[in-house]
Each structure stands twice: as structure tokens, then as C-alpha cells.
C-alpha positions as CSV (number, residue, x, y, z in Angstrom):
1,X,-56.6,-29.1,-18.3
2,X,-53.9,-29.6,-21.0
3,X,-50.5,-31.3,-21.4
4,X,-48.8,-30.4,-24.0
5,X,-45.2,-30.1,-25.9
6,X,-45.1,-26.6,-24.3
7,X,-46.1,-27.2,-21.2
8,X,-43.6,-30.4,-20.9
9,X,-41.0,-27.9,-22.1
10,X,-41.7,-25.6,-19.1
11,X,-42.9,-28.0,-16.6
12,X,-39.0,-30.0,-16.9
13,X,-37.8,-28.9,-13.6
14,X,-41.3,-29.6,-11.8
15,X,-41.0,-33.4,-12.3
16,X,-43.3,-35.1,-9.5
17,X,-42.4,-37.0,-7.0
18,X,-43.4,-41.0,-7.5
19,X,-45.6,-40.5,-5.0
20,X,-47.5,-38.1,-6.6
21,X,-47.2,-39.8,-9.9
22,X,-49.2,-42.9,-9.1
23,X,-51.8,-40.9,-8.1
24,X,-52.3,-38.8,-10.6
25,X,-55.4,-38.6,-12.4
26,X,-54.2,-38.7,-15.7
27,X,-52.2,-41.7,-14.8
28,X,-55.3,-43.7,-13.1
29,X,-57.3,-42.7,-16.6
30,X,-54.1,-44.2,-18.6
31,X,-54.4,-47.5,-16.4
32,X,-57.7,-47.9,-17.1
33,X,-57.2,-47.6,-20.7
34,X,-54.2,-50.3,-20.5
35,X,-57.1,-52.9,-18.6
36,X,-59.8,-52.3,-21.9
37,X,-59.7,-55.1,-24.9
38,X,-58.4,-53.0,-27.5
39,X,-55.3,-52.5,-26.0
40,X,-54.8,-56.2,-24.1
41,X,-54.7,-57.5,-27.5
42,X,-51.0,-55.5,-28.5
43,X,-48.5,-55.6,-25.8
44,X,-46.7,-53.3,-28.2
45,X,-49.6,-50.8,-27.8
46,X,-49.9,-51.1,-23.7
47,X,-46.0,-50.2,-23.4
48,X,-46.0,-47.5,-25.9
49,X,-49.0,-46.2,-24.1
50,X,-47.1,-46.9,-20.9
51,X,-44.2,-44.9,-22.4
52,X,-45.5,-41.9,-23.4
53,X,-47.6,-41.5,-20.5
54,X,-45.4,-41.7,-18.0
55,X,-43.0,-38.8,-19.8
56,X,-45.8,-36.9,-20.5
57,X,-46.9,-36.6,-16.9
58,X,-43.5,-36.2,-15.3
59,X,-42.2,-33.6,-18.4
60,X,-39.8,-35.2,-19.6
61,X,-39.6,-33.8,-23.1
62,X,-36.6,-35.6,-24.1
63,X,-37.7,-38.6,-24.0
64,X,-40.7,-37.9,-26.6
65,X,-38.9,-38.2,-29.7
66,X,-39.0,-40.9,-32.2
67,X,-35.4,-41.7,-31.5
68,X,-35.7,-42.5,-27.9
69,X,-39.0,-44.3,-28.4
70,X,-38.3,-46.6,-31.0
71,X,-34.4,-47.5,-28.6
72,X,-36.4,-48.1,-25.8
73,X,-40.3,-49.2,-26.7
74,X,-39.3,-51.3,-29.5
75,X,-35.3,-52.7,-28.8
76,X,-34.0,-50.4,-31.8
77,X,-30.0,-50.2,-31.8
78,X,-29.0,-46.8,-30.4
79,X,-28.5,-45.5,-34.3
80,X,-31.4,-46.6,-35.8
81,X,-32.3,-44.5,-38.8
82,X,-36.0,-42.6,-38.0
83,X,-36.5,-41.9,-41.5
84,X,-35.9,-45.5,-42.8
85,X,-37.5,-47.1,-40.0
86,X,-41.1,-46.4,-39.8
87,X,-41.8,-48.8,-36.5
88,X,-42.9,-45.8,-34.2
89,X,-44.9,-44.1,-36.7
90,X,-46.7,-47.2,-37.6
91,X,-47.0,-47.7,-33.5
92,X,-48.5,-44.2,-33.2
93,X,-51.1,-44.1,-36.2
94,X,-52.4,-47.5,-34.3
95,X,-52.2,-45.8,-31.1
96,X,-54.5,-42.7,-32.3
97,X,-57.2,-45.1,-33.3
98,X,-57.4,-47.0,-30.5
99,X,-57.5,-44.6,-28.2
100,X,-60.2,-42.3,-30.1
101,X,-62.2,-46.1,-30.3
102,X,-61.6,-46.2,-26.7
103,X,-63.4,-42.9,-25.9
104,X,-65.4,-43.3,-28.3
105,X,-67.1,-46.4,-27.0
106,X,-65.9,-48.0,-23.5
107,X,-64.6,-45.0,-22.1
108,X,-67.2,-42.5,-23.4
109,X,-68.3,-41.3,-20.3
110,X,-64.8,-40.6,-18.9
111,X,-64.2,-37.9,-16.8
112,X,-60.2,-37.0,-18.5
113,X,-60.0,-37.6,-22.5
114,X,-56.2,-38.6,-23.8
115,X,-54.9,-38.2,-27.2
116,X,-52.0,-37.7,-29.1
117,X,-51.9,-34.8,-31.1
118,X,-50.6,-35.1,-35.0
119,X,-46.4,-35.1,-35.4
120,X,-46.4,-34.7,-31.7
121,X,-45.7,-37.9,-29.0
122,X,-46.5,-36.3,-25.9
123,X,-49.9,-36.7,-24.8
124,X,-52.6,-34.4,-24.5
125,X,-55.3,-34.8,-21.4
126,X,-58.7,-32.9,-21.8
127,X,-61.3,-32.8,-19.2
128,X,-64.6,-34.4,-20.7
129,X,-66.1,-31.4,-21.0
130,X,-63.9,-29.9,-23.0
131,X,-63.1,-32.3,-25.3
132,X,-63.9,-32.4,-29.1
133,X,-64.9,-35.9,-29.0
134,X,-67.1,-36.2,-32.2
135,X,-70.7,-36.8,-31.8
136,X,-73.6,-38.7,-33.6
137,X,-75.1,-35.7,-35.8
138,X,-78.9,-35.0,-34.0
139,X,-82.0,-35.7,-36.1
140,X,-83.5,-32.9,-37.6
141,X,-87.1,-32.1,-36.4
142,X,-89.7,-32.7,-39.3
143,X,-91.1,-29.0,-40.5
144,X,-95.0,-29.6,-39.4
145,X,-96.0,-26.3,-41.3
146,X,-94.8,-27.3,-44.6
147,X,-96.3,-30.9,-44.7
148,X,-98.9,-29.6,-47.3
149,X,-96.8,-27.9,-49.4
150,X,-94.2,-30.5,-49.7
151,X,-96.7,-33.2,-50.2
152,X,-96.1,-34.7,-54.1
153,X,-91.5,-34.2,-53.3
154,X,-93.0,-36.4,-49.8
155,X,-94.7,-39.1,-52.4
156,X,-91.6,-38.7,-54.8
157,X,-88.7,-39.5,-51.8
158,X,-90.7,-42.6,-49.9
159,X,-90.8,-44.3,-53.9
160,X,-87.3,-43.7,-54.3
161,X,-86.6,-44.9,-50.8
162,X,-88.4,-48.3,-51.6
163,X,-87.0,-48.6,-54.8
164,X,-83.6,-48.2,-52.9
165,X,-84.1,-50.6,-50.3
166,X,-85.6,-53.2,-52.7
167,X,-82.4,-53.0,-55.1
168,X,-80.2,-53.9,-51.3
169,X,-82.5,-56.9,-50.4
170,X,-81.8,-58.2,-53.7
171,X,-78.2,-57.3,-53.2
172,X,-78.0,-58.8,-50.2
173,X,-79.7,-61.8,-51.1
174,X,-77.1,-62.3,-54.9
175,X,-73.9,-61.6,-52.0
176,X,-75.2,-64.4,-49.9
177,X,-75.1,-66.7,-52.4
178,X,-72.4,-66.2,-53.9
179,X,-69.7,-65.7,-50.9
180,X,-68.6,-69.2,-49.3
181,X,-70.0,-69.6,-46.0
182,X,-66.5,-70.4,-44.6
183,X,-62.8,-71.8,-45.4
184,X,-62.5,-74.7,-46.4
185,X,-60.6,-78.0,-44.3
186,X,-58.3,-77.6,-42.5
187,X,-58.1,-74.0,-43.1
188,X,-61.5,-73.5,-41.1
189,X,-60.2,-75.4,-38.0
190,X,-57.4,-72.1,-37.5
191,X,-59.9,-69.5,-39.3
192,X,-62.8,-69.3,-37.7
193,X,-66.2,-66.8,-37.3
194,X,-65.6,-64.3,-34.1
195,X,-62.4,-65.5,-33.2
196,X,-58.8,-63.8,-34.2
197,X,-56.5,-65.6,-36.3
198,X,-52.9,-64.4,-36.4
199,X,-50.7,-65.4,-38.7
200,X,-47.3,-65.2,-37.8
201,X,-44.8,-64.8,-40.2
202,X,-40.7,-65.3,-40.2
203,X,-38.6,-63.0,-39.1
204,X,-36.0,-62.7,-42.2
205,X,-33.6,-60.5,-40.6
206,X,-32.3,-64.0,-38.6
207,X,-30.2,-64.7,-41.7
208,X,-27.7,-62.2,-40.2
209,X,-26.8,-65.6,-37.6
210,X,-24.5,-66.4,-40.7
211,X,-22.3,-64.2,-40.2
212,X,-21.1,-64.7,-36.9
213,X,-22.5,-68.4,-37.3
214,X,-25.1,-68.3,-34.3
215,X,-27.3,-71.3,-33.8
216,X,-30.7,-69.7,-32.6
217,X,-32.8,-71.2,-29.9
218,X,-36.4,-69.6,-28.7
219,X,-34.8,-68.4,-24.9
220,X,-32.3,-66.7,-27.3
221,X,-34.4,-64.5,-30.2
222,X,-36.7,-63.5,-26.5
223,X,-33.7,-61.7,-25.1
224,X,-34.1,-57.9,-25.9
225,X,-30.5,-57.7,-27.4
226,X,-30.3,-60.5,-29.5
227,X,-30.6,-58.9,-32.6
228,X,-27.3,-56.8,-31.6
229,X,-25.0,-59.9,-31.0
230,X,-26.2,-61.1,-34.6
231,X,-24.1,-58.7,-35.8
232,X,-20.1,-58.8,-35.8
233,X,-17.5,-56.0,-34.2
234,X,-15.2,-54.2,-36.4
235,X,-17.2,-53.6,-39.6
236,X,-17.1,-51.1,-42.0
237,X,-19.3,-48.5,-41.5
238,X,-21.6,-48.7,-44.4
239,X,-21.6,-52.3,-44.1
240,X,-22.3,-51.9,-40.0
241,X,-25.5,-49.5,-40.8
242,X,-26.9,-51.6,-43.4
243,X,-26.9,-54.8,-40.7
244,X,-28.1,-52.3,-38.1
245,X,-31.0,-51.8,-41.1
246,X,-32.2,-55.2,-41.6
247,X,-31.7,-56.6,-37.7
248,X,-33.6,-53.5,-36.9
249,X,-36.6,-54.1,-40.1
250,X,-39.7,-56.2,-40.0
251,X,-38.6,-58.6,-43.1
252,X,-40.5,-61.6,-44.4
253,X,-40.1,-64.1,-47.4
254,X,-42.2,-63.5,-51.2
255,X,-42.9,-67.5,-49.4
256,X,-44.3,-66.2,-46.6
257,X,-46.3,-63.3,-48.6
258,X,-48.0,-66.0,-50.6
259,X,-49.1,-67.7,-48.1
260,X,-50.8,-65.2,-46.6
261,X,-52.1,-64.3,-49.6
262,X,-54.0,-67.7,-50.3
263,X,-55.5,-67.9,-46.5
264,X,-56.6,-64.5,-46.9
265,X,-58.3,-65.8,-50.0
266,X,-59.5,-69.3,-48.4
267,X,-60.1,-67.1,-45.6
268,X,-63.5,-65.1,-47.6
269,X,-65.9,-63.2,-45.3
270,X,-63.5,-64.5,-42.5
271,X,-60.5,-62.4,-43.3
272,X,-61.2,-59.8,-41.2
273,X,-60.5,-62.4,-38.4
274,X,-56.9,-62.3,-39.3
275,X,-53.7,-60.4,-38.0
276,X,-50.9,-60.5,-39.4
277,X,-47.8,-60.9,-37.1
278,X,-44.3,-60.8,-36.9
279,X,-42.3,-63.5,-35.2
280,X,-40.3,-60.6,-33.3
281,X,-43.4,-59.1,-32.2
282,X,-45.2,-62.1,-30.7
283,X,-45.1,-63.0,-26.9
284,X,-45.1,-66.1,-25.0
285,X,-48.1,-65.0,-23.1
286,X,-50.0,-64.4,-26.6
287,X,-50.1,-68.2,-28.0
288,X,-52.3,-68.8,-24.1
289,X,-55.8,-68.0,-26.1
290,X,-56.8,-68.1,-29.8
291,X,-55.7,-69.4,-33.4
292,X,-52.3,-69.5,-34.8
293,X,-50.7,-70.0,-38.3
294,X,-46.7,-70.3,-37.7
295,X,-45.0,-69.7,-41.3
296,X,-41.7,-70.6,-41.7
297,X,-39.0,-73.3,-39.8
298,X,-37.6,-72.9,-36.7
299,X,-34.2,-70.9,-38.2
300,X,-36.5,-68.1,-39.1
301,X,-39.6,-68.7,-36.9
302,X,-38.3,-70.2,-34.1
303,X,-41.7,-70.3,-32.2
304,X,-41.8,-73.7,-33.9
305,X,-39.6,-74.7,-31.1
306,X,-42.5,-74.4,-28.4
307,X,-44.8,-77.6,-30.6
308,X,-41.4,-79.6,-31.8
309,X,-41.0,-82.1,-29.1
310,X,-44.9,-83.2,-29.9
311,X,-44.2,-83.1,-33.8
312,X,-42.2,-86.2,-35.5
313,X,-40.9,-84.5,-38.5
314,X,-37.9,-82.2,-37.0
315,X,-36.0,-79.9,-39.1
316,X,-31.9,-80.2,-38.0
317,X,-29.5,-77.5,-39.3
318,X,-25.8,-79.0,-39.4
319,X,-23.9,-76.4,-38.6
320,X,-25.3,-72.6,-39.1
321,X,-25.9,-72.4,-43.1
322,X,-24.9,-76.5,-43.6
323,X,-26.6,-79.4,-44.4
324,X,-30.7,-79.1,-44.0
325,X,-32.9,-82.1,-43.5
326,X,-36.3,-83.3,-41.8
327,X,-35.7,-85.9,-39.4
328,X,-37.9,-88.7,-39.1
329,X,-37.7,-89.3,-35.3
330,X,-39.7,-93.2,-35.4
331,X,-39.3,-94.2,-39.1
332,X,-42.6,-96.5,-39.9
333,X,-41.7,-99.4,-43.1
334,X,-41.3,-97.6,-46.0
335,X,-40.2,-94.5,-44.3
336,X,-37.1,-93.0,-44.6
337,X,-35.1,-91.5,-41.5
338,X,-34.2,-88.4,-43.0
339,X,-35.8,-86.5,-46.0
340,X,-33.3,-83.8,-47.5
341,X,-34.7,-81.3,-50.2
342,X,-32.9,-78.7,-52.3
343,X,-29.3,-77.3,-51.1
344,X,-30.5,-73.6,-52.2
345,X,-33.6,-72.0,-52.2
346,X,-34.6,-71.2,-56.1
347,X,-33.5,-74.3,-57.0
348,X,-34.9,-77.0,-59.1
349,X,-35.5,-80.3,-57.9
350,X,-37.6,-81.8,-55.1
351,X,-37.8,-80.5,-51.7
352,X,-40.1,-81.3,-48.7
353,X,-42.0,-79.2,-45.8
354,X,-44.7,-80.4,-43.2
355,X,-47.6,-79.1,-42.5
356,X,-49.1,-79.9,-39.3
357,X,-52.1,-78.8,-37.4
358,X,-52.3,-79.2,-33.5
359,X,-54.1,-77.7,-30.4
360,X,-53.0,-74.5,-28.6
361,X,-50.3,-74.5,-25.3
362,X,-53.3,-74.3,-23.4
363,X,-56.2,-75.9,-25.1
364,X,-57.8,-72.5,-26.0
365,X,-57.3,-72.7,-30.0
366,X,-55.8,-73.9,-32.7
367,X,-52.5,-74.2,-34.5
368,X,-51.3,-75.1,-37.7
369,X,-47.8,-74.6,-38.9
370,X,-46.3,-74.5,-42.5
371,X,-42.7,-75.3,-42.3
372,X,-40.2,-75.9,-45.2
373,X,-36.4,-76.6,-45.4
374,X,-36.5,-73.4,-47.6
375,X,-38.9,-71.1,-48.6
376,X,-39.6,-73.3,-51.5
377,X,-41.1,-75.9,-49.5
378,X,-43.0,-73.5,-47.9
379,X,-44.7,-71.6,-50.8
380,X,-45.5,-75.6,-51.6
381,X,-47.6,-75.8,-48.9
382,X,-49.5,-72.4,-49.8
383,X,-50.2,-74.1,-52.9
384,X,-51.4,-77.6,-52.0
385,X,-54.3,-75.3,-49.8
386,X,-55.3,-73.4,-52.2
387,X,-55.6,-75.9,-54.7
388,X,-59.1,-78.3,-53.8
389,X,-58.1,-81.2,-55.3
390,X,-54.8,-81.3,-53.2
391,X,-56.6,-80.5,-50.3
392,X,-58.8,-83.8,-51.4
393,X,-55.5,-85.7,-51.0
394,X,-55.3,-84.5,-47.7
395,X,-58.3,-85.1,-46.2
396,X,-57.8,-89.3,-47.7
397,X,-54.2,-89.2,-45.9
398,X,-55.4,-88.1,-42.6
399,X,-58.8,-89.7,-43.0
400,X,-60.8,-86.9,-41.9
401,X,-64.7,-86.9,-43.5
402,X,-67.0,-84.0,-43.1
403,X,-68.9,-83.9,-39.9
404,X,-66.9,-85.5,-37.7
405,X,-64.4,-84.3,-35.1
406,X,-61.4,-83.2,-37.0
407,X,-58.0,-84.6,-36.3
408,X,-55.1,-83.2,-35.4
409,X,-52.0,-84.5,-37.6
410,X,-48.4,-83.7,-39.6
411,X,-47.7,-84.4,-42.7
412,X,-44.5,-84.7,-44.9
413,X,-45.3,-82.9,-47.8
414,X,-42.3,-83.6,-51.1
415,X,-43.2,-81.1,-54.3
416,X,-41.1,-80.8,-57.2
417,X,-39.8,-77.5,-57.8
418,X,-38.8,-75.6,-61.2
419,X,-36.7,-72.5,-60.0
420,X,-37.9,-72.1,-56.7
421,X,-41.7,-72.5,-58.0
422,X,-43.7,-75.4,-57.3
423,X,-45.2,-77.8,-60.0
424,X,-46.8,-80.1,-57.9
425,X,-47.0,-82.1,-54.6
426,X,-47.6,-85.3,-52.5
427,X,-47.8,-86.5,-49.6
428,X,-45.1,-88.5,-48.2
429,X,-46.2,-89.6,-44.6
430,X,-48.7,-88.9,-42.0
431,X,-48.8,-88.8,-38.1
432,X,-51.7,-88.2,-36.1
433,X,-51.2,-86.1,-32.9
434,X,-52.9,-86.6,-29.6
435,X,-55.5,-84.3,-28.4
């Protein structure tokens, strides 16, 4: 049995009743898909999945576009530009492999295959046996009447072989030397062996809040039309489709790039632990379980907002665009109550961040989060990790020593800055935060 974009076209008119729909075979294989780990892990995935299934079975062809898709799976504006906006053709390349991974492995045995055929979106159900699942080549069956004659090419392979599997035990044995066993502090307590790491980067396109000055809060950037009321009414029209562009884009900072860049490189054998994330594509119910690195201030990652009331260093905006500072909410002698870095970001001078590592929502994981007053500050803290020595500094400010519990803490972090790059850094002031 096959759906496909023919059929959909002629089956329009036939669309069945809900009834019907729910219990459809090829809807109760597409629930049972939803329930397995691959896709539980993207909610992105389960309501594309969801999307396209659902049209597929009831025919509705005009829904399966990349237009419609992108507007209603993923909160595009209704003229969203297809060809400069690859979001649903990333979505679908994802969704291929999964599901061929899913039938593949858990759902081998299925009686109804799905896949999605190649520069189509509707969905294509096969009965198992008639699908084209690839299989596991068989082993050929040794050729008993020419053992004699191929004797000496026999002797000839089983040496090479040896020789072969000598020169990967040696291999093996030069790689495990020579690759770290893990990250180092405190980059292991967030990366970690058999257990996902996202980092979640900021969401760029949230400097659009300057034009119609818009303060952002978390219950605000989770509404599913946000992005729209970023932008002004009345604009010119190239103006109003490149803001349509960039609230509609996945944009990060170079800051944010780098520091991906040096976890992924503190990270060693454990990189293939970490997902990278963007803010607007995170859920609430996503930070219950697991490890998270938050990149970026609360004005361009505002998940910060969800850990701020248990963090002493507070980034305030006055006004959208004004005056930035970190507020230092119980000031210990010495301290200063606010700590205010550069005015712009490139600038030269000194300019602080925090870097702060603390337990999940729900005690399942970790998180640490790099946040600067700009990006400057930020890329600073990539920096001070990579660099051992600084992260020497760090470990006699917190007072953590090897073997022992690790502790959870925030640090002020000032660096001086030569056109937006940093030179070098130290740490202002520390807070250790309850378990």
C-alpha cells in the first residue's frame, strides 16, 4: 500500500472522517514512531512528523508544500522566502534519517514502513514486505572444492590479515595515549561520557527589539508570534522583507561561534555528546533532564531568566539599547554594587561577564552559563576555558581540588579588551551556589 503525491492529489475529496483517522493504521504506526528516543529528543521532529502525517493520510495536498510547513511547523511569517530560508529542508534531511534509523533498528520488525520520498513532503507508507529497507549483505559460503587449489593465495591473505590487525592494535593503543580521557574542570561537570550536552546559543535576530524598543521577558520570546511584533507597521518594503529575513533566520554571534568552538575542542572524544541549539528552538520541558551550556545574556538568550533569581550577578538593561551593567545584588567589602564594561561591543577597554555553573530545574544535570554585557565579554570567557593556566585561577577562586565533590559557583569575570578581542582576564568575585 502506497501514499503518495498522486494519490493525495486524487484522493482530495475522499478526506476521512476523524473517526476513521485515529484509527488508521498508518496513523497508529506514526504514533509509535513519535513514543521512540530518536524522535522524543526534537520536539521540532515529533510536530513535523505530526504534520505531514496527518496531511498525508487525510490528502490534503496543499498543505505539503514548503510554504505552508515552514508558516505553520516552525512559526514562519506568512511571506517567508523558501529559497532563503532553509528551516524545512534542514527539518526534512533530519527527518529522513531518523526515520530510516527508526526502521532500521527499533522498528525493524514493523508491519507498515514510512518514509519520505526525495523533493517530495508527503509521506509514503509501504507494507513491510514490500519495502526496500536495506539489508546486512549475507556471508558468502566458503567454496569446499577449491580449498586445495587456492591453498598458497589462503596462506598469503591470513598473513596479510595479521599483519593488518597488528598495525590497528598498535593504532589503537598510540590513539589511546594520545587523546585526553575527558574535558577538563569545569568543562567536564556539563560534558560528560553518555550523556547529551546542548549548547544553546543566542538568538541574534532579538536585536530587532530596538526598533520598536521592546524589553523581552522569557513568557514573551515563548509566545509563537513574538517575533512578528518585533517588527514595526508601515515599512518600506525592502526594508519590511529584510526584518521578515532575520526575525525569521537562525542567527548567532562570531562570540557565540568561538565558544562553541573551544568546548568542542575541550570537549575531545566527548564532542559527539554535544548538540548545538538555538535559543528559539529550545523548550521549557527540555532543560527537565540533561546538560546545558547557555551562551549569551538574557537580551539575546533569555533562558538566563529561568536561573537569575538563584545567581547574584544580574545583568540590568536601562531602557532597550541604554545603559548595560552587572548588578551586584549583596555587595561583600571590596565589592562594588555595579560593574559596567564597554558602551559598544568592538570596543577597547575593560568589560566583564560571569560565568556560572549550577544544577538543572530538576536536579537531573548540569548547567553552566557564559554571560557577557556584550559579546566581548562573552568570547572572554571562551578564552579564560581554553586557556589552562586561567582555568588554574579558577579552580583557587572557587576552591575546588581534584577529587572532591565539585562546587557549584559564579563568577565576575573583568578582561581587557583591544577591539573587541580579549588580552587577558581576572577574576573579580566569587559566590558559591547552593546545591
Amino acid at each position: 500500500m502506497f501514499l503518495s503525491q498522486e494519490n493525495l492529489e486524487r484522493s482530495h475529496t475522499n478526506e476521512p472522517p476523524a473517526s476513521d483517522f485515529h484509527s488508521d493504521r498508518r496513523w497508529a504506526t506514526i504514533e509509535r514512531i513519535l513514543l521512540s528516543p530518536p524522535f522524543q529528543k526534537s520536539s521540532n521532529l515529533r510536530a513535523l512528523l505530526s504534520y505531514l502525517a496527518e496531511n498525508s493520510i487525510k490528502g490534503r495536498s496543499e498543505a505539503l508544500t514548503e510554504r505552508q510547513i515552514g508558516i505553520v511547523v516552525f512559526g514562519k511569517p506568512s511571506g517567508f522566502s523558501p529559497i532563503e530560508d532553509s528551516t524545512v529542508r534542514v527539518h526534512m534531511r533530519q527527518l529522513r534519517l531518523r526515520l530510516y534509523e527508526y526502521f532500521a533498528l527499533e522498528g525493524s520488525h514493523a508491519p507498515l514502513h514510512v518514509k519520505v520520498p526525495k523533493g517530495l513532503y508527503a509521506l509514503e507508507f509501504a507494507d513491510a514486505e514490500s519495502s526496500t529497507t536495506p539489508q546486512l549483505p549475507s556471508e558468502p559460503k566458503p567454496q569446499i572444492e577449491n580449498q586445495h587449489r587456492n591453498g598458497p593465495w589462503q596462506v598469503l591473505f591470513w598473513i596479510a590479515a595479521a599483519t593488518a590487525l597488528l598495525c590497528a592494535i598498535g593504532w589503537y593503543r598510540l590513539a589511546k595515549e594520545t587523546v585526553p580521557a575527558g574535558a577538563p574542570w569545569p568543562i567536564s561537570k556539563v560534558i560528560q561520557p553518555g550523556r547529551q550536552t546542548r549548547i544553546v546559543v543566542a538568538d541574534s535576530s532579538l536585536m530587532l527589539r530596538q526598533l520598536g524598543e521592546q524589553e523581552i521577558t522569557l513568557d514573551d520570546y515563548l509566545r509563537p508570534d513574538f517575533r512578528q511584533d518585533l517588527i514595526p507597521q508601515r515599512l518600506p518594503e525592502n526594508f519590511d522583507r529584510l526584518l521578515h529575513y532575520i526575525a525569521g533566520s537562525q542567527l548567532t554571534s562570531f562570540a557565540d561561534l568561538t565558544t562553541v568552538s573551544s568546548l568542542m575542542k575541550l570537549a575531545g572524544p566527548l564532542g559527539n555528546e554535544i548538540v548545538l541549539t538555538s535559543a528559539r528552538n529550545l523548550e521549557l520541558r527540555d532543560l527537565d533532564r540533561g546538560n546545558f551550556v547557555i551562551v549569551g545574556g538574557p537580551t539575546s538568550n533569555p533562558w538566563v531568566e529561568l536561573f537569575s533569581s538563584r545567581l547574584n550577578f544580574q545583568i540590568v538593561e536601562q531602557g532597550v539599547a541604554g545603559r548595560m551593567y552587572f548588578r551586584n545584588r549583596n555587595p561583600l567589602p571590596g565589592e562594588q554594587q555595579e560593574y559596567e564594561g564597554l558602551a559598544s561591543t568592538g570596543s577597547t577597554g575593560e568589560d566583564y561577564a560571569t560565568l556560572s555553573l549550577l544544577p538543572g530545574l530538576m536536579g537531573q544535570g548540569n548547567v553552566m552559563i557564559l554571560q557577557g554585557i556584550r559579546q566581548d565579554g562573552t568570547e572572554a570567557l571562551s578564552a579564560m576555558l581554553a586557556d589552562a593556566t586561567d582555568r588554574a585561577m579558577l579552580e583557587r577562586a572557587v576552591q575546588f581540588s581534584p577529587g572532591v565533590p565539585s562546587p557549584y559557583f559564579e563568577a565576575l569575570v573583568r578582561s581587557q579588551t583591544i577591539a573587541g578581542a580579549p588580552v587577558s582576564v581576572c577574576i573579580v568575585a566569587v559566590r558559591k551556589i547552593r546545591r
